[in-house]
KOLVEX-935780 format. One record per residue (C-alpha): residue number from 0; residue in one letter; x, y, z. Coordinates in steps of 0.02 Angstrom, whole numbers, plus 50000, padded with zeros to 5 digits. Layout:
BEGIN
<torro><i>NUM</i><aa>A</aa><px>X</px><py>Y</py><pz>Z</pz></torro>
...
REM end
This chain:
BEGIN
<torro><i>0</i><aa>X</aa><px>46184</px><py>57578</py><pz>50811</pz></torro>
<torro><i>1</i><aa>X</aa><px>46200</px><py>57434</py><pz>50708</pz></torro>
<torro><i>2</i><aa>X</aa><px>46396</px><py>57459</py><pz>50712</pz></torro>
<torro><i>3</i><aa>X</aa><px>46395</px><py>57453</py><pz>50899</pz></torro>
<torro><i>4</i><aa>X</aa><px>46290</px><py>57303</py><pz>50908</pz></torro>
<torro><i>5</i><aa>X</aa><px>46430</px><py>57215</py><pz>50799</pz></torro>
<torro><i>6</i><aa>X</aa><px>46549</px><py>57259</py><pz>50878</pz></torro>
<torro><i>7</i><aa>X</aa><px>46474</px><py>57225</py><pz>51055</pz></torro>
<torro><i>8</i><aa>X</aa><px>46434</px><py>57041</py><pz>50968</pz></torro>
<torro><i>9</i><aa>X</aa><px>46601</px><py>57009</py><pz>50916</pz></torro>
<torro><i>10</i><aa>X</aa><px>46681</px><py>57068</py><pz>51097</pz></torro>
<torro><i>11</i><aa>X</aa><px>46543</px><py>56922</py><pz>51184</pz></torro>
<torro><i>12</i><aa>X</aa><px>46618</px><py>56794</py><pz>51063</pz></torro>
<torro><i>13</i><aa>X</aa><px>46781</px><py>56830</py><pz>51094</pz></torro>
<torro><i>14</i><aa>X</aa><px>46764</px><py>56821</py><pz>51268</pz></torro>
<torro><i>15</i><aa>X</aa><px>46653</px><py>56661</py><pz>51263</pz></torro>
<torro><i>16</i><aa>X</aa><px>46792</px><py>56588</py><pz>51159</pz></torro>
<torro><i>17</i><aa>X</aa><px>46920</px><py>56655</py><pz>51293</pz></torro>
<torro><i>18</i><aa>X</aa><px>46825</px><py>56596</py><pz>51431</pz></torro>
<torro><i>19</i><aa>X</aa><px>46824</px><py>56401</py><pz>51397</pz></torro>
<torro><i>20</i><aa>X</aa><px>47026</px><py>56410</py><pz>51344</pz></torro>
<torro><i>21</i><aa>X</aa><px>47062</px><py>56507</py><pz>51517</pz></torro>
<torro><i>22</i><aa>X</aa><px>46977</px><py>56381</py><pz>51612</pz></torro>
<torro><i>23</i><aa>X</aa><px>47060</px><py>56227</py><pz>51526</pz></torro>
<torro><i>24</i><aa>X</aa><px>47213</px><py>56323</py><pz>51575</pz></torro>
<torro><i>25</i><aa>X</aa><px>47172</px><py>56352</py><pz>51747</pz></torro>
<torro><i>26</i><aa>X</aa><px>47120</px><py>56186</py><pz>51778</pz></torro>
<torro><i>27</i><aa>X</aa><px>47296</px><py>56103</py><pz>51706</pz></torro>
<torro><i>28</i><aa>X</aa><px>47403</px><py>56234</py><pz>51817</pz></torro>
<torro><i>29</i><aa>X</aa><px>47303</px><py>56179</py><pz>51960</pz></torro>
<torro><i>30</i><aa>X</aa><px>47303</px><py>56011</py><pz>51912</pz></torro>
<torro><i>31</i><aa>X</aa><px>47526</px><py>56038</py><pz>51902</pz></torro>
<torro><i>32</i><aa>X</aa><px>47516</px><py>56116</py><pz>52059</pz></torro>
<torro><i>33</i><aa>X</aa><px>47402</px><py>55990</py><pz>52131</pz></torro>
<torro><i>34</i><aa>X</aa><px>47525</px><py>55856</py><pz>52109</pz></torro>
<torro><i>35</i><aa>X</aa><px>47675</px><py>55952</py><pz>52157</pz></torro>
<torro><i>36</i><aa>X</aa><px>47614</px><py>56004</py><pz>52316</pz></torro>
<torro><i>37</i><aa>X</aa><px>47558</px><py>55797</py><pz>52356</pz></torro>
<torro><i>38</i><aa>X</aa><px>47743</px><py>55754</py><pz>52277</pz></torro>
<torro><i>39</i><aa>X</aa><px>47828</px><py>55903</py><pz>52392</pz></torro>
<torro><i>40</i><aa>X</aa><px>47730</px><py>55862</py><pz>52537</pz></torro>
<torro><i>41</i><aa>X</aa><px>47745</px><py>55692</py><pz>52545</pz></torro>
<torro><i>42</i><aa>X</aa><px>47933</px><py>55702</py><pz>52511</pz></torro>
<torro><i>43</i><aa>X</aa><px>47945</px><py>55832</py><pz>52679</pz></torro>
<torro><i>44</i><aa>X</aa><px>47825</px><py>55709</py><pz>52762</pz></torro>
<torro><i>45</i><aa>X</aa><px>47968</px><py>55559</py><pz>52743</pz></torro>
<torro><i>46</i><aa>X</aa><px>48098</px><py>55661</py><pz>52767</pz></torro>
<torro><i>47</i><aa>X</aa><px>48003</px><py>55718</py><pz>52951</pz></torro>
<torro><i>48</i><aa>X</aa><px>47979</px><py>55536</py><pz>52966</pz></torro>
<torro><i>49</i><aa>X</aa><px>48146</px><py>55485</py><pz>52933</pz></torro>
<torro><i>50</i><aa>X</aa><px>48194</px><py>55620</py><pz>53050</pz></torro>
<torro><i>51</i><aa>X</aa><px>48082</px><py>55592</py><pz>53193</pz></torro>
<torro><i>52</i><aa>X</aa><px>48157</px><py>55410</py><pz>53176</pz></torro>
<torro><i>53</i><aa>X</aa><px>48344</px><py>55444</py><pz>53187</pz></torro>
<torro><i>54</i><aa>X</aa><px>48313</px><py>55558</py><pz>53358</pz></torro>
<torro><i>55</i><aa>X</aa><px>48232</px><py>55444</py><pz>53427</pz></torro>
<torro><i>56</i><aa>X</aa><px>48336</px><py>55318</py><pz>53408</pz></torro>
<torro><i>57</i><aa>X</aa><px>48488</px><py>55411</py><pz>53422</pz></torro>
<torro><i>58</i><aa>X</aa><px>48383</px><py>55467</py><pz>53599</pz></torro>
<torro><i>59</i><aa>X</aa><px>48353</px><py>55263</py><pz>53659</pz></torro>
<torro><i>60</i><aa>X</aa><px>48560</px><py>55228</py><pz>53647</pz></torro>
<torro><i>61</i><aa>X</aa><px>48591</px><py>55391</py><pz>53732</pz></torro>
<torro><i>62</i><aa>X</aa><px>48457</px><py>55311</py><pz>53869</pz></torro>
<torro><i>63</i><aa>X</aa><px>48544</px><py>55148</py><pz>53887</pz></torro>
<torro><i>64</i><aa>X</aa><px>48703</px><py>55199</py><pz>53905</pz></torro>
<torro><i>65</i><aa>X</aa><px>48656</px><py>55320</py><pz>54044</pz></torro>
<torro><i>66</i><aa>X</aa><px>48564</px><py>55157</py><pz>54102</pz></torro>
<torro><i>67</i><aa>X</aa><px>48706</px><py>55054</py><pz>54115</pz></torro>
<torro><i>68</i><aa>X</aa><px>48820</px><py>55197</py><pz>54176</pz></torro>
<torro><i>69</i><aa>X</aa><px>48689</px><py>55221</py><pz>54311</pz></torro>
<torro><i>70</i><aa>X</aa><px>48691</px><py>55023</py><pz>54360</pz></torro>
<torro><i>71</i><aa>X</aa><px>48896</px><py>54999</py><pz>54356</pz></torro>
<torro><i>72</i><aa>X</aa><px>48880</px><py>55139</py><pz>54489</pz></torro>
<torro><i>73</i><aa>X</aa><px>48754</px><py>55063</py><pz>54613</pz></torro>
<torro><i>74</i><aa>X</aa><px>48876</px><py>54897</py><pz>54575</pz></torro>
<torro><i>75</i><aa>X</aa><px>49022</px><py>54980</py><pz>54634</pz></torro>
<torro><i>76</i><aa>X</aa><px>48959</px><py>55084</py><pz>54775</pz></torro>
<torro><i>77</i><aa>X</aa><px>48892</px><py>54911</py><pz>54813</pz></torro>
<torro><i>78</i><aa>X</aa><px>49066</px><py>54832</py><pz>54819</pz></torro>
<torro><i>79</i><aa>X</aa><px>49134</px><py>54971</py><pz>54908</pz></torro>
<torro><i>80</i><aa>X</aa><px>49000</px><py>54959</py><pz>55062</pz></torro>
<torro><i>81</i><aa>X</aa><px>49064</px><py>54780</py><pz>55079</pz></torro>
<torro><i>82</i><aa>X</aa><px>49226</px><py>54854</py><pz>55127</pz></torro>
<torro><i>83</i><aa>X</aa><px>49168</px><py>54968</py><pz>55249</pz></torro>
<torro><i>84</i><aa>X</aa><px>49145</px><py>54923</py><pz>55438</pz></torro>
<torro><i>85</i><aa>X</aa><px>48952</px><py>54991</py><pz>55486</pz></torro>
<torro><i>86</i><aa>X</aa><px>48893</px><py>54987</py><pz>55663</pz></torro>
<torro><i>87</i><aa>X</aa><px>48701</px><py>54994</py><pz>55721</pz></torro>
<torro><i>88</i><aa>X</aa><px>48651</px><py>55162</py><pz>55778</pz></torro>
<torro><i>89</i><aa>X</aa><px>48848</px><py>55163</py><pz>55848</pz></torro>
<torro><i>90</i><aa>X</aa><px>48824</px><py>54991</py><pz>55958</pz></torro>
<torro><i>91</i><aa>X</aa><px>48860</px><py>54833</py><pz>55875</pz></torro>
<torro><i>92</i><aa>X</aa><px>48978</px><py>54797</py><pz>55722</pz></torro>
<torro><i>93</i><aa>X</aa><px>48863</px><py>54736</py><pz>55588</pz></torro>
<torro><i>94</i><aa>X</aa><px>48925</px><py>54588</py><pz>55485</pz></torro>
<torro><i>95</i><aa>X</aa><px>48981</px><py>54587</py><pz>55318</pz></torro>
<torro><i>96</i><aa>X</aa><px>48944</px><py>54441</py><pz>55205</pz></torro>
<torro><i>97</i><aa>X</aa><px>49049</px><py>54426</py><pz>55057</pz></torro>
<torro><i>98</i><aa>X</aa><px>49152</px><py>54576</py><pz>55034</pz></torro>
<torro><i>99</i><aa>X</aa><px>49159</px><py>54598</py><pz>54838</pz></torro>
<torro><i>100</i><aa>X</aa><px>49300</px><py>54661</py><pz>54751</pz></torro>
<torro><i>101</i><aa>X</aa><px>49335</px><py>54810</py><pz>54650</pz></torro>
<torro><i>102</i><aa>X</aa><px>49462</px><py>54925</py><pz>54594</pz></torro>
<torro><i>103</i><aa>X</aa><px>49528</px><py>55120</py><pz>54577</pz></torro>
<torro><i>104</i><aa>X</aa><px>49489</px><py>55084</py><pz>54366</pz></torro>
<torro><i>105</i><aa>X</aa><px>49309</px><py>55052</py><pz>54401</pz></torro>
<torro><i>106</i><aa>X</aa><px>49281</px><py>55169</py><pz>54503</pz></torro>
<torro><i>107</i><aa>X</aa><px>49347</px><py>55298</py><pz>54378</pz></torro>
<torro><i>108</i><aa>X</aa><px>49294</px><py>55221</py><pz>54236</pz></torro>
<torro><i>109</i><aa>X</aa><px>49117</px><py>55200</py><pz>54300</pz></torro>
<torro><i>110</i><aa>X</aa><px>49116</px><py>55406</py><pz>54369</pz></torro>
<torro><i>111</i><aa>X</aa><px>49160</px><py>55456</py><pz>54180</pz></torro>
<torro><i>112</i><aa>X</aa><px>49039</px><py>55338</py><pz>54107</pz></torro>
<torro><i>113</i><aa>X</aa><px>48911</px><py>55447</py><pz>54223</pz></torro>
<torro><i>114</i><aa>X</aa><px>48977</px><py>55590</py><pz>54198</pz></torro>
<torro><i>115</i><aa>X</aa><px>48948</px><py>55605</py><pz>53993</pz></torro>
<torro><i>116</i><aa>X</aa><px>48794</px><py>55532</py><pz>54018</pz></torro>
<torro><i>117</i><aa>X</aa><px>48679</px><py>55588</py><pz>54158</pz></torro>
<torro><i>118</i><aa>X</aa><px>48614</px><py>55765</py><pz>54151</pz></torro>
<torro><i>119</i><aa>X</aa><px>48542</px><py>55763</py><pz>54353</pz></torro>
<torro><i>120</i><aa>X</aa><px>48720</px><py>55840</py><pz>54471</pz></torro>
<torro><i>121</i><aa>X</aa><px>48669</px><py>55767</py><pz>54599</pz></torro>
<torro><i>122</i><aa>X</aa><px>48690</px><py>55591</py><pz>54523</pz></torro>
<torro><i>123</i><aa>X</aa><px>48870</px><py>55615</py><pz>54509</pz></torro>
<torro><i>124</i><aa>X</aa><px>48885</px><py>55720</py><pz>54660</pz></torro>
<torro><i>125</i><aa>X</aa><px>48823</px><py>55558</py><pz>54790</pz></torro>
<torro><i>126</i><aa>X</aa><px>48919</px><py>55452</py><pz>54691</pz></torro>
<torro><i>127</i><aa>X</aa><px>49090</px><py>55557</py><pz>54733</pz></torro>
<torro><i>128</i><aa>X</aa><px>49022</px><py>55571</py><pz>54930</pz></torro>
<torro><i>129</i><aa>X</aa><px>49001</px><py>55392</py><pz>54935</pz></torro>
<torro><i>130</i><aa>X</aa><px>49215</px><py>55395</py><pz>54904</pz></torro>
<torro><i>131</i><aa>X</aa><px>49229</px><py>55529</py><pz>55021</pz></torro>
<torro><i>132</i><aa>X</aa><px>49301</px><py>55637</py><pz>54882</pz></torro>
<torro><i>133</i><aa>X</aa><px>49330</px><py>55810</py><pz>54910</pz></torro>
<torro><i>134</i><aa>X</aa><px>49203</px><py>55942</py><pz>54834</pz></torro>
<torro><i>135</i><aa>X</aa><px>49298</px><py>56095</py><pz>54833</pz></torro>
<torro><i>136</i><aa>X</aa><px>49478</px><py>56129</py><pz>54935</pz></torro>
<torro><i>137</i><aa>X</aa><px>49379</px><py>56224</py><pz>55064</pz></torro>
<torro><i>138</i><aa>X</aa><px>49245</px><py>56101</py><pz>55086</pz></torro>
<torro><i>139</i><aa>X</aa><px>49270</px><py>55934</py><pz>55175</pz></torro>
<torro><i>140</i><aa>X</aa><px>49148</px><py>55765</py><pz>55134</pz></torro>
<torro><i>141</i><aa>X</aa><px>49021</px><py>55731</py><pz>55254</pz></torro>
<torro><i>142</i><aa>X</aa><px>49056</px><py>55567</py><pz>55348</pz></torro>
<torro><i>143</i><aa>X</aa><px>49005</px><py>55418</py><pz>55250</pz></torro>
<torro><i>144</i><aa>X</aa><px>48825</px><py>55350</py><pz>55321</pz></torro>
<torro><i>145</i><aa>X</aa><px>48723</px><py>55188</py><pz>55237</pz></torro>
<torro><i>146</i><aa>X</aa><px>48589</px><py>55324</py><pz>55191</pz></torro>
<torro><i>147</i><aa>X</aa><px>48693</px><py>55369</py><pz>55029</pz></torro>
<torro><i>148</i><aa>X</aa><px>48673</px><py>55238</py><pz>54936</pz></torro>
<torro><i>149</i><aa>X</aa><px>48465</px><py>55273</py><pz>54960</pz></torro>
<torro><i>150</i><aa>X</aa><px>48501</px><py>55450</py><pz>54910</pz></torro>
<torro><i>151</i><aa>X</aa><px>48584</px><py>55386</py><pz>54754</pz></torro>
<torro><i>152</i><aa>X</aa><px>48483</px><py>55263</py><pz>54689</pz></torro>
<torro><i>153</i><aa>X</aa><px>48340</px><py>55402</py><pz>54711</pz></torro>
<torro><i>154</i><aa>X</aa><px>48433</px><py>55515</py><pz>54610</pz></torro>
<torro><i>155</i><aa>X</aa><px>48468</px><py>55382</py><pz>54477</pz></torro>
<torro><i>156</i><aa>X</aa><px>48254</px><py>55330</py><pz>54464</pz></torro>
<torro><i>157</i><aa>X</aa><px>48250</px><py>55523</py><pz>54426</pz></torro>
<torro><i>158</i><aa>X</aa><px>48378</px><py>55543</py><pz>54294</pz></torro>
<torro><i>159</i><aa>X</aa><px>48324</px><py>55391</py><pz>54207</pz></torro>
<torro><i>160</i><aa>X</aa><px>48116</px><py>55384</py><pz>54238</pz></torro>
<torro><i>161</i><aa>X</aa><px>48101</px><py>55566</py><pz>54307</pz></torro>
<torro><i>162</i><aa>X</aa><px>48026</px><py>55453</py><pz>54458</pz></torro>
<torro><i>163</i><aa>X</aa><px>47988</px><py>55517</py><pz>54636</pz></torro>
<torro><i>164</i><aa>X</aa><px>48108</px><py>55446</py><pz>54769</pz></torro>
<torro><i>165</i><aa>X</aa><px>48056</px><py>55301</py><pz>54855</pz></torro>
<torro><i>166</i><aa>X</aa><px>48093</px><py>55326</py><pz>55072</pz></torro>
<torro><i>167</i><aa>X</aa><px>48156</px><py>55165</py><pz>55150</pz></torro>
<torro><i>168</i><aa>X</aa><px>48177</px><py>55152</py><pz>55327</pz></torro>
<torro><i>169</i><aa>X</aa><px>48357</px><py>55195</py><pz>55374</pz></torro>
<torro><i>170</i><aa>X</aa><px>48379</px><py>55038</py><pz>55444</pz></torro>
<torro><i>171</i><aa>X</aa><px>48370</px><py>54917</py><pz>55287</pz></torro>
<torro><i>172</i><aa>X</aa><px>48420</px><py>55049</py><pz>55143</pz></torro>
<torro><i>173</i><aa>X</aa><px>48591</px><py>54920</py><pz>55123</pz></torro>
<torro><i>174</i><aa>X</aa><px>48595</px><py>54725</py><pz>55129</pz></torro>
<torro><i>175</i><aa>X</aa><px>48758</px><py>54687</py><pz>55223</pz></torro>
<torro><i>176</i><aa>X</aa><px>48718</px><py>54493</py><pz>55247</pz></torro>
<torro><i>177</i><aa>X</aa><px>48596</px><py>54384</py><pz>55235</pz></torro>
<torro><i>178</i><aa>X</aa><px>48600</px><py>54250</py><pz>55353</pz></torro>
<torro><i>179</i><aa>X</aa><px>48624</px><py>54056</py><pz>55257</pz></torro>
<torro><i>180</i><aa>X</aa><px>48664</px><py>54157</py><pz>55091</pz></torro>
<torro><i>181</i><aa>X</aa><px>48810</px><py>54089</py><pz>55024</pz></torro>
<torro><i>182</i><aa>X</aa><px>48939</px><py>54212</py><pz>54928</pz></torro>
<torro><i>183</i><aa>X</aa><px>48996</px><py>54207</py><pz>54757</pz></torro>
<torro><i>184</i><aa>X</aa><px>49145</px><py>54076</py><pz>54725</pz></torro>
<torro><i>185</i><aa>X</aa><px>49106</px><py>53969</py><pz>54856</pz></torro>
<torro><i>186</i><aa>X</aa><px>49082</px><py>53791</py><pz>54800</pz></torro>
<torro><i>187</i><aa>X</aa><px>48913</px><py>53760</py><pz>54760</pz></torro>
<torro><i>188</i><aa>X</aa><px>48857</px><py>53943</py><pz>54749</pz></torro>
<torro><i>189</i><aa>X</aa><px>48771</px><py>54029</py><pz>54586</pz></torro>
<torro><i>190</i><aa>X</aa><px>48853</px><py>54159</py><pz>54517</pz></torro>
<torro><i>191</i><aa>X</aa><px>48747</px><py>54331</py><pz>54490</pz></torro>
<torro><i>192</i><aa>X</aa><px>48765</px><py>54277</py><pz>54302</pz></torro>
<torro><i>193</i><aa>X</aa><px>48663</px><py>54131</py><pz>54322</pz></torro>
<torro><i>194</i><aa>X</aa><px>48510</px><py>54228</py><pz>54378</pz></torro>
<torro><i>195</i><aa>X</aa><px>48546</px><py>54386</py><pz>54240</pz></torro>
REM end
C-alpha cells in the first residue's frame, strides 16, 4: 500500500510539473497565432481595401465616359434637328434658328463612343431612328417625329441614373428657336463655351 501511494505521489507531481509547462506552451502558440491571424487579417483587410478602391474607380471612368458618350449624342441629334424642316401638327413650317453644323464622323464616332459604353439597347437603338437608319433589311425606320429626341434623353437618365422618364408635352420636347436669341458666330453673340 505504501508502494502505491508512492507511486500515485510521484504520478501527481509529474503531472503538476506538466501542467504549468503545457500551459506556458499553450499560451505562446496562442499568443503566435494571435498575432498571425491580426497580421493575416489585416493584410486581406488592405488588400479588400485596395481592391474595393481600384473597382470603384475603375467603375467612375467607365461612368464618365458613358456620360460624355451619352451628351455628344443629345449634341448631335441636336444639330441634326436643326437641319430638319418640322411643321405644327402638319400646318405651319416651324422656324429654325441657327442650324448647327455637324458631320458623317460625328455621327459615327459619337454612335461607337455609345455603343462600348452604354449597356441600355434602347439608347443606341433611338439614337440610329433619329438617322432614319435601317434596323434590319426587312424592317423600315419609322418616320422621324420631334418626340425622339424625348424618348432618348429618357433612355439616357436611365442608363446613367437608372431615373424614371420625365413626360413633356409633345409640343415643347425640342427648342427650334427662340425668338431675340441670337446664334452662335454672330457678332456680339456668346459662344456655348462661355457659359460651360
Amino acid at each position: 500500500m505504501a508502494e502505491k501511494r508512492g507511486t500515485q505521489q510521484i504520478r501527481e507531481r509529474k503531472i503538476s510539473t506538466w501542467l504549468p509547462a503545457s500551459s506556458v506552451a499553450a499560451a505562446i502558440v496562442a499568443a503566435i497565432i494571435s498575432v498571425l491571424g491580426a497580421f493575416w487579417s489585416s493584410t486581406k483587410i488592405e488588400a479588400f481595401r485596395a481592391d474595393l478602391q481600384r473597382r470603384e474607380s475603375v467603375a467612375q471612368v467607365r461612368w464618365e465616359a458613358k456620360r460624355q458618350a451619352c451628351l455628344a449624342a443629345l449634341e448631335v441629334v441636336d444639330a441634326y434637328f436643326t437641319t430638319l424642316s418640322w411643321s405644327n401638327n402638319g400646318q405651319e413650317t416651324v422656324p429654325i434658328k441657327g442650324v448647327q453644323k455637324f458631320n458623317i464622323r460625328q455621327v459615327r464616332q459619337t454612335y461607337n463612343r455609345l455603343a462600348v459604353s452604354v449597356d441600355n439597347e434602347a439608347v443606341l437603338r433611338l439614337y440610329k431612328d433619329v438617322f432614319q437608319l435601317v434596323r434590319t433589311t426587312s424592317e423600315k425606320s419609322p418616320p422621324i417625329q420631334m418626340d425622339l429626341i424625348r424618348q432618348l434623353r429618357n433612355a439616357i437618365r436611365k442608363e446613367l441614373f437608372g431615373a424614371e422618364p420625365i413626360e413633356e408635352p409633345a409640343s415643347i420636347v425640342w427648342i427650334p428657336y427662340i425668338e431675340h436669341a441670337c446664334v452662335d458666330g454672330e457678332p456680339g453673340c456668346p459662344t456655348v463655351e462661355t457659359f460651360k
